[in-house]
PAZAPA-4460 file (N, C-alpha, C; in steps of 0.05 Angstrom, whole numbers, plus 32768, in hexadecimal, padded with zeros to 4 digits):
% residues 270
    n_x    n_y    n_z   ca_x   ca_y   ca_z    c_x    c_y    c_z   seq   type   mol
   8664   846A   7B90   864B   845D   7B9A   8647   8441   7B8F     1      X     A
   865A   8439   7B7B   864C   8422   7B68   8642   8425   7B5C     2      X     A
   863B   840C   7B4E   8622   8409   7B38   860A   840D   7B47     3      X     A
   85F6   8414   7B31   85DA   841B   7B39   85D2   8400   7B34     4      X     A
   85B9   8402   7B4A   85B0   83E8   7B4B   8591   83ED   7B46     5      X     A
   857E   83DB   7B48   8567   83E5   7B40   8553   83DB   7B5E     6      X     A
   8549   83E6   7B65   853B   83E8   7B80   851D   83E5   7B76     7      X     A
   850E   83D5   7B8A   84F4   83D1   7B85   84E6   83DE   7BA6     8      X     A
   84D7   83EF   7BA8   84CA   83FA   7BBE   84AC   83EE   7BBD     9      X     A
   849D   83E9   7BD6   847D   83E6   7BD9   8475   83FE   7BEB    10      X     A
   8464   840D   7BE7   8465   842E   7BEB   8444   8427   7BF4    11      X     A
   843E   842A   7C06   8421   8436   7C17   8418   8453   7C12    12      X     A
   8404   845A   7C08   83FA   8473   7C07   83DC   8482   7C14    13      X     A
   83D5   8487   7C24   83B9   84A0   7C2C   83B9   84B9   7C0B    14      X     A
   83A0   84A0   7BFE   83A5   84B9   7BDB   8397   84CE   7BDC    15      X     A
   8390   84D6   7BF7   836F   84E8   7BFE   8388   8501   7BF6    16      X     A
   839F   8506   7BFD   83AA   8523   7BF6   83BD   8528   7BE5    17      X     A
   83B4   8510   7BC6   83CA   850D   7BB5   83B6   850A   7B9D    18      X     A
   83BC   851E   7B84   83B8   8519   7B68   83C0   8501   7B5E    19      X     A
   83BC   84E8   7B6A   83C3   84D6   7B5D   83E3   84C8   7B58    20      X     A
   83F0   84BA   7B52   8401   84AA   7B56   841A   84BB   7B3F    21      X     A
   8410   84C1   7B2E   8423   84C7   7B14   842C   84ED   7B18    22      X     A
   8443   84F4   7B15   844C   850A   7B12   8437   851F   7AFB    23      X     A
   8434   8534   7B0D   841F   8540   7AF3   842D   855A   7AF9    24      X     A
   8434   8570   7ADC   843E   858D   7AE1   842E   859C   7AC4    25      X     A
   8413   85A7   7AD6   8407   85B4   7AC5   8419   85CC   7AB3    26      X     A
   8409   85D2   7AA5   8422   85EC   7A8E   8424   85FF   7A9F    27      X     A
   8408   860C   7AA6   840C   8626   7AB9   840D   8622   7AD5    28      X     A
   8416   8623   7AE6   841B   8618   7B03   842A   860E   7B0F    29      X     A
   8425   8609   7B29   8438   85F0   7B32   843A   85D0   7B39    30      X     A
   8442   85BC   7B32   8444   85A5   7B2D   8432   859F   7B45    31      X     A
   8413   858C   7B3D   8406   8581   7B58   8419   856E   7B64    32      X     A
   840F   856C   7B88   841B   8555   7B91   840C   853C   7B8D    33      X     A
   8422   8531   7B7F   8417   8512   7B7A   842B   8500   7B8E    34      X     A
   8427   84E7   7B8D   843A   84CD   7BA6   8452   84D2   7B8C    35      X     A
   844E   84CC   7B75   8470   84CA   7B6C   847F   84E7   7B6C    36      X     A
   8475   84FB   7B64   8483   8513   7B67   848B   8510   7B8E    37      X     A
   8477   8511   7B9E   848D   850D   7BB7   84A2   84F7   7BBF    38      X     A
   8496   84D9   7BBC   84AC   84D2   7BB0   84C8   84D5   7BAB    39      X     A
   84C2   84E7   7B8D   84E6   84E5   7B82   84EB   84FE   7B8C    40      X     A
   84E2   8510   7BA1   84F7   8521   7BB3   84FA   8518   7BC3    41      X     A
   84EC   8503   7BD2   84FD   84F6   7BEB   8514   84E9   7BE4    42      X     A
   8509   84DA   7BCA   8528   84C3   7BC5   853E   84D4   7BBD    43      X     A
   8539   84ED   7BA6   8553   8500   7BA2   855B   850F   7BB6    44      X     A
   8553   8516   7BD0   8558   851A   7BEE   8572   850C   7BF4    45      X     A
   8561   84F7   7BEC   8572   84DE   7C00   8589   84D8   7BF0    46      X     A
   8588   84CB   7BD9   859D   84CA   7BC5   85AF   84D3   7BB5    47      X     A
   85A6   84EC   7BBB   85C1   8502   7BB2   85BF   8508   7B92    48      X     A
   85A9   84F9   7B86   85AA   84F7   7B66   8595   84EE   7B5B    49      X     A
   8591   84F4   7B38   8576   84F5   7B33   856E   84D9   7B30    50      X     A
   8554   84D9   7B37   8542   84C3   7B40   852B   84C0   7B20    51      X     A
   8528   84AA   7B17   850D   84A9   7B0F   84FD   8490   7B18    52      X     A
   84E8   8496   7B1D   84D6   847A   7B2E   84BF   8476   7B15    53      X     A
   84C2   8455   7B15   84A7   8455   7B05   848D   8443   7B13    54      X     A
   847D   8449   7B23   846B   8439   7B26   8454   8425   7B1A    55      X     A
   8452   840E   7B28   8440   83F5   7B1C   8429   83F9   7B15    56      X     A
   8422   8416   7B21   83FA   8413   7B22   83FB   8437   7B1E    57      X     A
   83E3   8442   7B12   83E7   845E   7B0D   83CF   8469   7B19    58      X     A
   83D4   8468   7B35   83B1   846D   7B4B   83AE   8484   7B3A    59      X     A
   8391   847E   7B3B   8387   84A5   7B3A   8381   84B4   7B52    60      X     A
   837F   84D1   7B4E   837E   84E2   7B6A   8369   84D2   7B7E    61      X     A
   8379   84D4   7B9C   8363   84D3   7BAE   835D   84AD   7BAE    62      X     A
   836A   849D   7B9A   836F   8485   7B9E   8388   8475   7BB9    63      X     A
   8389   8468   7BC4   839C   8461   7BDE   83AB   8446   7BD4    64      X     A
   83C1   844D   7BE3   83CD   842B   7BD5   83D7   8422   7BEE    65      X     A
   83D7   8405   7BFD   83EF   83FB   7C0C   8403   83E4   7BFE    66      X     A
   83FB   83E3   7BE2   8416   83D5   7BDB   8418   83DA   7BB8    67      X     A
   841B   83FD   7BB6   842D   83FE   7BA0   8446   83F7   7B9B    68      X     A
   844F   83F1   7B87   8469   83E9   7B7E   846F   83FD   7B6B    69      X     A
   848F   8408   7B75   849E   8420   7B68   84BB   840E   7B68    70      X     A
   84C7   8419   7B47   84DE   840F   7B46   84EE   842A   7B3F    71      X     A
   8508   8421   7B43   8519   843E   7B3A   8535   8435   7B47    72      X     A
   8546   843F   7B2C   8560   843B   7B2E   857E   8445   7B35    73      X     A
   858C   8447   7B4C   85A6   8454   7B55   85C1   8444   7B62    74      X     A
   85CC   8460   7B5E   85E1   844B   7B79   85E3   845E   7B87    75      X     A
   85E8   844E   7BA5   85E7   8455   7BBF   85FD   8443   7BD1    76      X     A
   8602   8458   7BDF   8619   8442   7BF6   8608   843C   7C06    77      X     A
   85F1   8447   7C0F   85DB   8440   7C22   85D4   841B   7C1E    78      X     A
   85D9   8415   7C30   85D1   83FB   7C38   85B0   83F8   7C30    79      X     A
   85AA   83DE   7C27   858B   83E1   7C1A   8579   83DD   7C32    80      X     A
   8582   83CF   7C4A   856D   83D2   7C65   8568   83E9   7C75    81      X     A
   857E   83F8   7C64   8581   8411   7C6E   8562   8425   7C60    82      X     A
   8564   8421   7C45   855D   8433   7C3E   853A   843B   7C3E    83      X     A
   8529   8423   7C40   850B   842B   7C50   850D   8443   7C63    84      X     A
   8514   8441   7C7D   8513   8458   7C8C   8520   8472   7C88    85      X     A
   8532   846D   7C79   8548   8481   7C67   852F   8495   7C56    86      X     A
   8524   8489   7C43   850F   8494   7C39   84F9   849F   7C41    87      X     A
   84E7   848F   7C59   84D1   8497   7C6D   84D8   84AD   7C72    88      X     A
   84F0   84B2   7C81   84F5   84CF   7C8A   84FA   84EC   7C7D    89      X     A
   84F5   84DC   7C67   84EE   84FA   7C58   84DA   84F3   7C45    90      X     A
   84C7   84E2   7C54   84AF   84E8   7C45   8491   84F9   7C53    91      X     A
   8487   84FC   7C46   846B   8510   7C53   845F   84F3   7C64    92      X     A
   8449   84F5   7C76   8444   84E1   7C8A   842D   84DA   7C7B    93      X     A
   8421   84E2   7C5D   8411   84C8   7C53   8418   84BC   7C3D    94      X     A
   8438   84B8   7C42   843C   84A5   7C26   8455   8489   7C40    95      X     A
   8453   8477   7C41   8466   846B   7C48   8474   8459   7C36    96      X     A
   848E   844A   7C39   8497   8435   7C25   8496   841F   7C3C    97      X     A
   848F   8409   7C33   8488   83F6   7C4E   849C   83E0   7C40    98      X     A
   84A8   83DA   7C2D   84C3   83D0   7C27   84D4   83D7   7C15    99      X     A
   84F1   83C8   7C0C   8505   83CC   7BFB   8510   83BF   7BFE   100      X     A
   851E   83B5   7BE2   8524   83AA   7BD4   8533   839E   7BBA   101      X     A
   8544   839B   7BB5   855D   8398   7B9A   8553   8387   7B8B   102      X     A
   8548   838D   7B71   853F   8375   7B65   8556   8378   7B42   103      X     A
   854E   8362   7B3A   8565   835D   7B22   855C   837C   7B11   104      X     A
   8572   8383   7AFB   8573   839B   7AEB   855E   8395   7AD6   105      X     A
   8552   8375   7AD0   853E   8370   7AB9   851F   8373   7ACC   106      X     A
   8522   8375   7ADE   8503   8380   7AF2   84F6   8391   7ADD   107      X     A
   84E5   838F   7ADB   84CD   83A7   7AC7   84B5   83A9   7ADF   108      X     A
   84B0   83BD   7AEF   849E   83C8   7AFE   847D   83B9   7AF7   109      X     A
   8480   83C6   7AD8   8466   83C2   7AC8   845C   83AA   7AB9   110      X     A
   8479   83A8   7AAC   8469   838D   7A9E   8470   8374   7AAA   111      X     A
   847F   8371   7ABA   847D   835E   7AC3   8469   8353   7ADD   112      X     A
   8451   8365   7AE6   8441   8365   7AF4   842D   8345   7AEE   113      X     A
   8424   833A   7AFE   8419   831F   7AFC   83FC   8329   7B02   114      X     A
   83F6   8333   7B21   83D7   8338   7B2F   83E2   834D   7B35   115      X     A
   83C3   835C   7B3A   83CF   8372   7B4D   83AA   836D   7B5C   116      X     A
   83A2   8374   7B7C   8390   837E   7B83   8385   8391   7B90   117      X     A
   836B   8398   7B8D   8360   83B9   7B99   834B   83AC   7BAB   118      X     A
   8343   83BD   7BBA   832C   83BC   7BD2   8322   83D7   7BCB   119      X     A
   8300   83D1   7BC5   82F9   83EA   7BC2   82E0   83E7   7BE4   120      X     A
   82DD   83FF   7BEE   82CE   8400   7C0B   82BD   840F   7C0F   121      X     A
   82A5   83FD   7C15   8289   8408   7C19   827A   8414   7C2C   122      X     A
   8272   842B   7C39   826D   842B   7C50   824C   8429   7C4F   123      X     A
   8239   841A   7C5C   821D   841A   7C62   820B   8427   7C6D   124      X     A
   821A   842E   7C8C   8210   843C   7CA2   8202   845C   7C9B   125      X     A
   81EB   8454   7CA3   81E5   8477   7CAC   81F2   8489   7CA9   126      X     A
   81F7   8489   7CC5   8211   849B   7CC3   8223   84A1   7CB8   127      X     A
   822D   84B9   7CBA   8249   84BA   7CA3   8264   84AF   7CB4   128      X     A
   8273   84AE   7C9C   8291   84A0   7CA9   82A7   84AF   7CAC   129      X     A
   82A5   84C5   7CC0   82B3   84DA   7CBD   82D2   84D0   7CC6   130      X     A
   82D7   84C0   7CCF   82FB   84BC   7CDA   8302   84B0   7CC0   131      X     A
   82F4   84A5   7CB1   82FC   849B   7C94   82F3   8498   7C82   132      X     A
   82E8   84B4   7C84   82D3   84C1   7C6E   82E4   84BC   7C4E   133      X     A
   8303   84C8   7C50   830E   84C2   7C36   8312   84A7   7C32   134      X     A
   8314   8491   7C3E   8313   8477   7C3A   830B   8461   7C2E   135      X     A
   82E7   8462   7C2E   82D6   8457   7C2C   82BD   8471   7C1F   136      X     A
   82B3   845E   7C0B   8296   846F   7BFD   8281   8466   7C0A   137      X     A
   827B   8477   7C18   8258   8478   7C2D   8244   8476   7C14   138      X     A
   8237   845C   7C06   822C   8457   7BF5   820E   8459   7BFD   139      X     A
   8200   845A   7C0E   81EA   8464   7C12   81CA   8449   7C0C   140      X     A
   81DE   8438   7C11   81CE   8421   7C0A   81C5   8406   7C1C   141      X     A
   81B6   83F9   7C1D   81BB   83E4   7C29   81C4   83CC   7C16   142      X     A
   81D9   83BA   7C17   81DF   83A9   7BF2   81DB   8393   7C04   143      X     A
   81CF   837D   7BEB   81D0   835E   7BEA   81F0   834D   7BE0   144      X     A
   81F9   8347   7BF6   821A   833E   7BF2   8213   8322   7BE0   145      X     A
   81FD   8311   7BDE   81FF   82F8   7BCF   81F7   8302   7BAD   146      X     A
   81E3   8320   7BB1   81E0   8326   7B93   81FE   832F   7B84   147      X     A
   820F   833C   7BA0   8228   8344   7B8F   8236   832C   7B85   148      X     A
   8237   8320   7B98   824E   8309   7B9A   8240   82F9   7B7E   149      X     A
   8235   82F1   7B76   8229   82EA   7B5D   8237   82F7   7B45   150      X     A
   8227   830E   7B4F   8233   8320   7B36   8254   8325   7B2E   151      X     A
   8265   8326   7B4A   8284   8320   7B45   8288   8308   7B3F   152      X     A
   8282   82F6   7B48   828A   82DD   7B41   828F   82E1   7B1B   153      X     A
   8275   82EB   7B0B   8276   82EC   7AEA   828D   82FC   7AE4   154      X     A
   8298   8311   7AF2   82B5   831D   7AED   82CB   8309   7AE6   155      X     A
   82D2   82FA   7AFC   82E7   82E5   7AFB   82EC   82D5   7ADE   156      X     A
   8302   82DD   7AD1   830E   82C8   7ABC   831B   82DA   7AA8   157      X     A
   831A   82D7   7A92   8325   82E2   7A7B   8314   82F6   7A67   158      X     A
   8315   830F   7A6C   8302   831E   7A51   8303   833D   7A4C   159      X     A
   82F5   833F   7A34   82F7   8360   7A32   82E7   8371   7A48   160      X     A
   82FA   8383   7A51   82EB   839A   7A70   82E5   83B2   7A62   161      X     A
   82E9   83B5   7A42   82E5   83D0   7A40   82C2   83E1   7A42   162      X     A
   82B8   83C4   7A4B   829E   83D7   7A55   8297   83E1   7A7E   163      X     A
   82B1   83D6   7A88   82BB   83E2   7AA1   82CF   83F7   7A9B   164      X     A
   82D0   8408   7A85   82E6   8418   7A8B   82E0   843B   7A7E   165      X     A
   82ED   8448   7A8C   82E7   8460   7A85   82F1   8463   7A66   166      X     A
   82E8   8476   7A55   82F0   847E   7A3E   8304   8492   7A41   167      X     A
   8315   848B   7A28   833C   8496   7A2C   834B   848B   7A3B   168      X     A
   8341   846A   7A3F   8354   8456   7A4D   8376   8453   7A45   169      X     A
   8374   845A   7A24   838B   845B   7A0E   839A   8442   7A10   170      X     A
   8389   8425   7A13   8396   8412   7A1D   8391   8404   79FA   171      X     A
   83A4   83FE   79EE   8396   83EC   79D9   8389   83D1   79DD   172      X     A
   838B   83C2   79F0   8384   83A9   79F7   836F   83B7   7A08   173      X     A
   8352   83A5   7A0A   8341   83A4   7A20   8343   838E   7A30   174      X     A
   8350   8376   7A25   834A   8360   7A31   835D   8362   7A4A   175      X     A
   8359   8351   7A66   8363   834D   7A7D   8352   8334   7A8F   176      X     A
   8364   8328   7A97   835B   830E   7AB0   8354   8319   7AC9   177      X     A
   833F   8312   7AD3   833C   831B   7AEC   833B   830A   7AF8   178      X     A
   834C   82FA   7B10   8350   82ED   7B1D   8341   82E2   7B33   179      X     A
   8339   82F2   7B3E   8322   82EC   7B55   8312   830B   7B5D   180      X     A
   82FB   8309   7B5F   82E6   831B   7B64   82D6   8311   7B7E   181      X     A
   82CD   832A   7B9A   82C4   8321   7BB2   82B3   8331   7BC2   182      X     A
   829E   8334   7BC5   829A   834A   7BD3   8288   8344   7BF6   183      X     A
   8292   834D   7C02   829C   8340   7C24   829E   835B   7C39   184      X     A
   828B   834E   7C4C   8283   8362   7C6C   82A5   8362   7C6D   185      X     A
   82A4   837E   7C74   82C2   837B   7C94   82BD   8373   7CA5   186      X     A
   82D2   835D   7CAE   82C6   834F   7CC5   82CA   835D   7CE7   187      X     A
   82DD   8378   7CE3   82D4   8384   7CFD   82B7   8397   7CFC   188      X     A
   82B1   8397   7CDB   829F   83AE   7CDC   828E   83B4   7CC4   189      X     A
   8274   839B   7CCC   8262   838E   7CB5   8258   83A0   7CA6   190      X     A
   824F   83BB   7CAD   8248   83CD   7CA1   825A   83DF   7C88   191      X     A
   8272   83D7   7C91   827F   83D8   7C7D   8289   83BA   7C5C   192      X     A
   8287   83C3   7C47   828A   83B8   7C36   829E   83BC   7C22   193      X     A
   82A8   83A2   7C1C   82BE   83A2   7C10   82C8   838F   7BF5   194      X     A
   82C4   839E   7BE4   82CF   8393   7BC5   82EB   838A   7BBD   195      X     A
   82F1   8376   7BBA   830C   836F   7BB7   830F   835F   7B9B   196      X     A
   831E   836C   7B91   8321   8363   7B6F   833C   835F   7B6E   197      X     A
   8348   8353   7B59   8360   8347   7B55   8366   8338   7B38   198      X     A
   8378   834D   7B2C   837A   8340   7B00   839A   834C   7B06   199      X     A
   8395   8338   7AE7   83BD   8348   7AD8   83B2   8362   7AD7   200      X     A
   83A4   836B   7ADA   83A1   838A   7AC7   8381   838F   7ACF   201      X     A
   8382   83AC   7AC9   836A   83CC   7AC9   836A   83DA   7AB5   202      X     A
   8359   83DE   7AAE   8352   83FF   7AA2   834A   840B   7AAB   203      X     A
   834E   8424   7AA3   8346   8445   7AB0   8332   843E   7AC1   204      X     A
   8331   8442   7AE4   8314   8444   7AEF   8305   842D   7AE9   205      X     A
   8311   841A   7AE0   8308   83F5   7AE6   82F9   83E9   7B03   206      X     A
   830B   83F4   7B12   8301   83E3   7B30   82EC   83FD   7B36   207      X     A
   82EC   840D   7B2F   82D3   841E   7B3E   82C0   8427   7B2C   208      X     A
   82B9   8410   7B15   82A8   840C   7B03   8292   83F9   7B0E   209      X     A
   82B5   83E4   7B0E   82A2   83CA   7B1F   8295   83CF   7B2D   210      X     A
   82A8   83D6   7B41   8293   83E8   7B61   827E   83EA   7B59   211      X     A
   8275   83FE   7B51   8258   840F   7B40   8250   83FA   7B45   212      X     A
   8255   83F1   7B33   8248   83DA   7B20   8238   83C4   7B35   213      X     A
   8251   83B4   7B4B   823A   83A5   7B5D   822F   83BA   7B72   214      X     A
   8234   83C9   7B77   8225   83DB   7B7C   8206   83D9   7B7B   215      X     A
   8207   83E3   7B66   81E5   83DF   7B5A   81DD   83BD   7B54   216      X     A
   81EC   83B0   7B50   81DC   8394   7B55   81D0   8390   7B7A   217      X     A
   81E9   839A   7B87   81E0   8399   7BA1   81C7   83A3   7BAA   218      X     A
   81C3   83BB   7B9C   81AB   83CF   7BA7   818D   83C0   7B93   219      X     A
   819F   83AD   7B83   817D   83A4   7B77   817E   83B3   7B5B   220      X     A
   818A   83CC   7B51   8184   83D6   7B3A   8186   83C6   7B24   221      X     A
   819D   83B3   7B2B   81A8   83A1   7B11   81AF   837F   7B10   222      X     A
   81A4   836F   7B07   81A8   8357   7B0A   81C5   8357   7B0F   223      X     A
   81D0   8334   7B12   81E8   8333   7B15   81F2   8331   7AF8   224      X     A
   81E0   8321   7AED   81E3   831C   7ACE   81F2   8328   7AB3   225      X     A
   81E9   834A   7AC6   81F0   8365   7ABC   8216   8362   7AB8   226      X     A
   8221   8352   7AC1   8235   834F   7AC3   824D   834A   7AA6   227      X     A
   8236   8333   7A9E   8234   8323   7A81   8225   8336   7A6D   228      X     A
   821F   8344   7A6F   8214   8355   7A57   8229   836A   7A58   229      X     A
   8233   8376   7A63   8244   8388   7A64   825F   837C   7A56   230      X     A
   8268   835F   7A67   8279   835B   7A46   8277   8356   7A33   231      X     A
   8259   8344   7A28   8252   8343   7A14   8250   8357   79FD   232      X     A
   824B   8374   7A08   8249   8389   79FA   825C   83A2   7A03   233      X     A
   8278   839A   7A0E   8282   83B1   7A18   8276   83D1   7A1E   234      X     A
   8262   83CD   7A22   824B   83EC   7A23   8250   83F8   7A3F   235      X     A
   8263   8403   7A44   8266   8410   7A5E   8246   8424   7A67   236      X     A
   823D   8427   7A56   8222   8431   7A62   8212   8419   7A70   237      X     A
   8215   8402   7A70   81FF   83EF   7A7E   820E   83EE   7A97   238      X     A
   8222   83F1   7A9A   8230   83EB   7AB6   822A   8409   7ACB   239      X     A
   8235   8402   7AE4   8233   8417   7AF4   823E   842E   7AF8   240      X     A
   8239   843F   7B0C   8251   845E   7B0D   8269   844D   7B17   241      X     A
   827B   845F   7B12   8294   846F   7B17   8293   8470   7B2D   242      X     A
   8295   8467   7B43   829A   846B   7B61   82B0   847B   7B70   243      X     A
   82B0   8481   7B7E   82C7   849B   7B8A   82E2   848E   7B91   244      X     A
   82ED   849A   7B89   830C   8493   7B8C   830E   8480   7BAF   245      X     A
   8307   849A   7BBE   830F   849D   7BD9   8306   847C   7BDD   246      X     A
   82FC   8473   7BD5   82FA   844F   7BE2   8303   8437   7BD5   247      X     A
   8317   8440   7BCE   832E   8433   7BB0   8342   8434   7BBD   248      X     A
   8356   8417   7BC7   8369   8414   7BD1   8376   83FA   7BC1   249      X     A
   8395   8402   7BB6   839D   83EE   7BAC   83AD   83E4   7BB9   250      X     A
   83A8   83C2   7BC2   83B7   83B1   7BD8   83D3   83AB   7BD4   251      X     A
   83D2   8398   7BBF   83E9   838B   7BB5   83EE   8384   7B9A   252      X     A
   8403   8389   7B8F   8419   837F   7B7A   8425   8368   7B7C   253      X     A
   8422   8359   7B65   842A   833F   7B69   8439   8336   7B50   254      X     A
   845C   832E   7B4C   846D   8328   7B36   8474   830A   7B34   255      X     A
   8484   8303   7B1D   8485   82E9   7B21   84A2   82E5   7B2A   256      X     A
   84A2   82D1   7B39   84C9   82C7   7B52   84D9   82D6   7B3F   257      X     A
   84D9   82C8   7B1D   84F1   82CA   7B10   84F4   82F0   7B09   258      X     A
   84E2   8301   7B08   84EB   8320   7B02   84ED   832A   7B1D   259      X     A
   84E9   8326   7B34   84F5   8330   7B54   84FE   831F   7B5F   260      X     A
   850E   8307   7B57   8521   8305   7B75   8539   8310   7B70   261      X     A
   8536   8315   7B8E   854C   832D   7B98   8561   8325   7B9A   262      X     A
   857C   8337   7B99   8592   832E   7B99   85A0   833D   7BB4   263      X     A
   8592   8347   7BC6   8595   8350   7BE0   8580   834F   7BF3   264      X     A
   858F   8365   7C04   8577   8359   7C23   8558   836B   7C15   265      X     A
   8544   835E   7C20   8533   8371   7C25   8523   837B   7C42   266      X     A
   851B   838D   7C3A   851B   839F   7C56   84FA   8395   7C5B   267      X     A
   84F4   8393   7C77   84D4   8387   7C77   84CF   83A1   7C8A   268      X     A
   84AE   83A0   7C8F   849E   83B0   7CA5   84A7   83AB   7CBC   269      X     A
   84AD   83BB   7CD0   84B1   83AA   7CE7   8499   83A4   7CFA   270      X     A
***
């Protein structure tokens, strides 16, 4: 087969029927389905041999991704344009890989990550949102997009989040850059709302803190200001709830030229 080479995948997920991104095998039972446990039986399907995948981002249950990044290393006579659809087809119909890729053997999945961004999604309407009920959190509100937008704007730059983050983050650093912060109508569908954040880095339940968090500036409970007191005093009690997975989608991963360029074809969407 050759040398193993090291493959970089961007993997689309529906997380409404997955424990989350990371392999989990309770003591008594049987191993939940998570995206990487299915995953590395499609690729050991396909490849004839053992697989380990490590992914960029560690969704939690019921979180969605259209551009995780999974790396993992083999050899294969399979041609690499080959091997997207090679994989699809033995995957369950809500996980897809939407490319692939050969990147150098010094690629690090993790640390070499630059941005990564999430869209978290609001629904307004009355009504419930039943075709994409797991999608979007039916927040039950009417929000002020200039009180949010204020209030994101104070996110953007360099600082400690550990008062956005759940406790047992186990991160020794709190600090992280957040790049740009936005919160914006869909423009097919105003009633819906949409949070778009973007840093080197998260902690535990970060973006669906934030959420919370303009959340209630939107509804009036909380200045925008609230924003700046929260880092000032890392006090995760002044900030907002914990918002539901189901409206947590992570977009895109983003590395720098010199740890992914590729040294073969890569395979695109068609």
């Amino acid at each position: 087969d050759g040398p193993a080479q090291r493959y970089r995948l961007v993997v689309a997920y529906d997380g409404s029927g997955f424990h989350g991104w990371q392999k989990q095998h309770p003591p008594d039972g049987e191993p939940l389905r998570t995206v990487q446990e299915v995953l590395d039986a499609a690729l050991m399907n396909l490849l004839k041999q053992p697989v380990i995948t490590l992914g960029a981002s560690r969704t939690d249950s019921g979180v969605h991704a259209l551009g995780q990044v999974v790396a993992f290393d083999a050899a294969t006579p399979i041609p690499v344009q080959r091997l997207r659809l090679a994989i699809n087809g033995r995957l369950p119909a809500d996980v897809d890989v939407r490319s692939v890729d050969v990147v150098p053997a010094s690629f690090h999945v993790l640390r070499d990550v630059e941005s990564k961004q999430y869209r978290y999604t609001l629904w307004t309407r009355d009504a419930r949102p039943l075709g994409i009920r797991h999608m979007v959190h039916a927040c039950g509100f009417e929000l002020d997009l200039d009180r949010m937008n204020d209030a994101a704007a104070r996110l953007v730059g360099t600082h400690d989040i550990e008062g956005f983050a759940a406790a047992g983050h186990g991160r020794e650093t709190t600090v992280r850059t957040i790049h740009h912060c936005r919160v914006m109508r869909n423009a097919s569908d105003p009633q819906r709302i949409e949070i778009e954040i973007a840093g080197d880095g998260f902690l535990l339940n970060t973006v669906r803190i934030v959420a919370g968090t303009l959340v209630e500036v939107g509804r009036g409970q909380f200045e925008p200001s609230r924003i700046d007191e929260i880092f000032a005093t890392a006090d995760r009690r002044l900030a907002g709830p914990t918002l539901p997975a189901r409206g947590l989608c992570l977009e895109w991963i983003r590395y720098g030229k010199e740890a992914t360029e590729p040294r073969s074809h890569q395979a695109t969407e068609p």
